[in-house]
Wavefront OBJ file of the C-alpha trace (Angstrom):
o trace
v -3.478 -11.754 -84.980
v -7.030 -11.914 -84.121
v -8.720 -8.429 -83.599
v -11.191 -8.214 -80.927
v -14.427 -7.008 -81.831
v -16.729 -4.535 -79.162
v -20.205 -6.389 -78.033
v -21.373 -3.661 -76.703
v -23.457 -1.022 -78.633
v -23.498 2.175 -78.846
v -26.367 4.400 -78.367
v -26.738 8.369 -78.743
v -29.383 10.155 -77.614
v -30.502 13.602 -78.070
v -31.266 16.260 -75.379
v -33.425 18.794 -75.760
v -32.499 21.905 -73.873
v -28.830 20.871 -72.845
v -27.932 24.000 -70.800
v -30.664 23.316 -68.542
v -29.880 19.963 -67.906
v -26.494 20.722 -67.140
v -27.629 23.636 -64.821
v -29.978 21.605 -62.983
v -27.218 19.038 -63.030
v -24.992 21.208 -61.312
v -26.990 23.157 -58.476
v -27.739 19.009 -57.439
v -24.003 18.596 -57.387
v -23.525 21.597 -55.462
v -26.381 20.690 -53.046
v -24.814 17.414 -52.515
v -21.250 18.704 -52.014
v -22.788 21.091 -49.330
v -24.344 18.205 -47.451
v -21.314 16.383 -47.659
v -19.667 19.700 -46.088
v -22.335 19.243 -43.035
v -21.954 15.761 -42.582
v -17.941 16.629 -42.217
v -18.805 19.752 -39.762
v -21.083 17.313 -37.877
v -18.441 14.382 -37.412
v -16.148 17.021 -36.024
v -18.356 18.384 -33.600
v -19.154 15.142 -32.477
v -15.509 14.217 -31.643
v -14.800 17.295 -30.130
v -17.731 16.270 -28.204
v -16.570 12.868 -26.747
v -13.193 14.796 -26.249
v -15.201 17.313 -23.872
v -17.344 14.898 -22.072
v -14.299 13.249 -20.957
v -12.603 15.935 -19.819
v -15.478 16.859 -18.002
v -15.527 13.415 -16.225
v -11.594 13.640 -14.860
v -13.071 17.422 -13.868
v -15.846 15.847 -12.410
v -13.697 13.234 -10.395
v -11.105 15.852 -9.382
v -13.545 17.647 -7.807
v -15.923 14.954 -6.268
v -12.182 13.745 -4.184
v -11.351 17.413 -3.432
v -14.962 17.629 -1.780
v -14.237 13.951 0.111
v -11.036 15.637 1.168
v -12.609 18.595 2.430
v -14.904 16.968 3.782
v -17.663 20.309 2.813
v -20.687 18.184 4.427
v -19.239 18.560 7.851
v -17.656 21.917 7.624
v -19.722 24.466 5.280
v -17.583 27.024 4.209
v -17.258 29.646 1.699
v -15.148 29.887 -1.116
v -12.650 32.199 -0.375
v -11.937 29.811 2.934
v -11.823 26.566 1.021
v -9.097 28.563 -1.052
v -7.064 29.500 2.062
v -6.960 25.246 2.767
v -3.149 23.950 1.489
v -3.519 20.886 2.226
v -5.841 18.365 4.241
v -4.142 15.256 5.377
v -1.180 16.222 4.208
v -2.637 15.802 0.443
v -2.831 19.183 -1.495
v -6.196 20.341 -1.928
v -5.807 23.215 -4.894
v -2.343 23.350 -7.391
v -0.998 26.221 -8.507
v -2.695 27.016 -11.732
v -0.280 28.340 -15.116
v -0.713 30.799 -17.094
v -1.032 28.416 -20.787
v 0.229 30.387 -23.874
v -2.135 29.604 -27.004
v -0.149 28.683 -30.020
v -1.481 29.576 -33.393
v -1.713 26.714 -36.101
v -0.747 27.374 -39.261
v -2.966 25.430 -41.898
v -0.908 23.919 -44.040
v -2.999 21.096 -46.110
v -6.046 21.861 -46.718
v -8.389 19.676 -44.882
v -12.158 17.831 -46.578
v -14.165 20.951 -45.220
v -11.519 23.070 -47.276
v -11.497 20.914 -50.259
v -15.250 20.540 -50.441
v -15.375 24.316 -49.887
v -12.911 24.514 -53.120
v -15.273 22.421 -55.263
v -18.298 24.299 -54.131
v -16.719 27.781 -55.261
v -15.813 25.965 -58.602
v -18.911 24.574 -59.264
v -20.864 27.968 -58.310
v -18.344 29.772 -60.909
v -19.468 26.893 -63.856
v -23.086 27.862 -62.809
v -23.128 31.038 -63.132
v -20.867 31.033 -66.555
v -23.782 29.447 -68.004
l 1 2 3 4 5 6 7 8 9 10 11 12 13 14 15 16 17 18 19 20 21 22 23 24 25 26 27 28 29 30 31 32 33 34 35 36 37 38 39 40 41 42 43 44 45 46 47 48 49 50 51 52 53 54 55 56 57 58 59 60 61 62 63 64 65 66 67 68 69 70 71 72 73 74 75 76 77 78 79 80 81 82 83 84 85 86 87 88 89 90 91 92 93 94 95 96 97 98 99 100 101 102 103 104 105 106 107 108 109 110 111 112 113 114 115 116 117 118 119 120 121 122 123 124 125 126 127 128 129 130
């Protein structure tokens, strides 16, 4: 059988002051990782931000037909009156609002904020060792 040789060569080179490299090399990698973890924080913000927004329309569009049905141009009134209203039209005007119980996630998984977060203590630890 034939044997196959390598083409490629192999070169070694010599660092001076190897600790330093690999410190410097390291305090990048954690500066990178901690970018990373901003990038993350800022992609969830901005979700939760187009979730917001368009809750804030249907809010917006609840209360711009509640106002129609009130009709608040013709008739100013206060608050506490507006709340006495049932119903205009026959169309109810304010529901009964429920109390809403909060329910407490447990984190399971770990999520890429956590992970990164992971790394970052690991890498710190390897930094300071040296």
């Amino acid at each position: 059988m034939a044997t196959k040789k390598r083409s490629e060569s192999v070169v070694h080179v010599r660092i001076d002051n190897p600790i330093s490299k690999r410190k410097e090399l390291l305090s990048s990698t954690i500066t990178v990782v901690e970018l990373l973890k901003r990038y993350e924080r800022i992609k969830e913000i901005q979700k939760e931000k187009v979730k917001t927004f368009a809750l804030f329309k249907t809010k917006m569009r609840s209360l711009s037909r509640l106002s129609k049905l009130v009709g608040l141009k013709d008739m100013p009134m206060q608050m506490r009156e507006v709340k006495k209203v049932k119903s205009v039209k026959g169309k109810k005007v304010f529901k009964a609002v429920k109390k809403v119980k909060v329910k407490k996630v447990k984190k399971k998984e770990l999520t890429g904020n956590e992970k990164l977060e992971v790394q970052l203590d690991e890498l710190r630890r390897k930094l300071g060792s040296l």
